[in-house]
N, C-alpha and C positions, 0 to 999 in steps of 0.2 A: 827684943826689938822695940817693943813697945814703951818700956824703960829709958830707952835711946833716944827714940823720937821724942820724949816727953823732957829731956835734962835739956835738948837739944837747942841754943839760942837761934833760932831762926831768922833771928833780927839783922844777924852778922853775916847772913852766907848774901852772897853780889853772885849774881850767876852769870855775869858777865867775865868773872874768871870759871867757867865751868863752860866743855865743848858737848854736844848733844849728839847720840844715833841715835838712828830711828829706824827699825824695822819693821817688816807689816808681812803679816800671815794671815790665813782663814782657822777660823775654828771647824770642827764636824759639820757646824750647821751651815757654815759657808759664810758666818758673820766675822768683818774684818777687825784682825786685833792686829794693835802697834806698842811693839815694845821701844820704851822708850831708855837708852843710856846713858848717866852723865858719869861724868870726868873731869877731873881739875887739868885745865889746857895743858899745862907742863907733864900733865901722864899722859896727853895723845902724840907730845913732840917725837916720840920715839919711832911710830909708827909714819911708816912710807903711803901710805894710801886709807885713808879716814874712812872713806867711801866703800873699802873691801874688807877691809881688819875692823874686827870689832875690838874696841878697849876694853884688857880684861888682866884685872890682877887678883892676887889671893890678899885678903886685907885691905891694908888702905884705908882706912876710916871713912869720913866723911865727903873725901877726895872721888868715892864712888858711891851710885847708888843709881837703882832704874826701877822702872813702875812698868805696867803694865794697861794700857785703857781697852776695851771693847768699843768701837768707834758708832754701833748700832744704840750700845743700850744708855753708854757715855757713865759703867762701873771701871770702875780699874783694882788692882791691886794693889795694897798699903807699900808707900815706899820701901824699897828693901835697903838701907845704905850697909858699907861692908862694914867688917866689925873691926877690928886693932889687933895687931900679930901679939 
């Protein structure tokens, strides 16, 4: 992962073609954590309700990736993007 992120031209990605969930849990201690989803818009056309259906493929490359923040301490999780079939 860390290899990926690193070749990875960041300069190129417009996240204005990219749609965003967002879900929101408690951990043990009752501190609120938000996972966050993205997706290149054309993988969410599929889906009838954005709101209910989380976007979820195997693969995909760059087209997905989500993180994770704890909204208390404001760490999150190193982006995970999917990897290439």
């Amino acid at each position: 992962m860390a290899d990926y992120n690193q070749k990875a031209d960041t300069q190129k990605i417009n996240l204005n073609e990219y749609g965003i969930q967002y879900e929101t849990s408690f951990d043990k201690e009752g501190r609120k954590i938000v996972w966050i989803n993205g997706f290149c818009k054309e993988a969410g056309l599929g889906y009838k309700n954005l709101n209910l259906q989380v976007v979820s493929v195997f693969d995909g490359g760059s087209c997905f990736f989500n993180i994770t923040i704890n909204i208390k301490s404001g760490k999150t999780t190193p982006i995970k993007v999917n990897g290439l079939a």
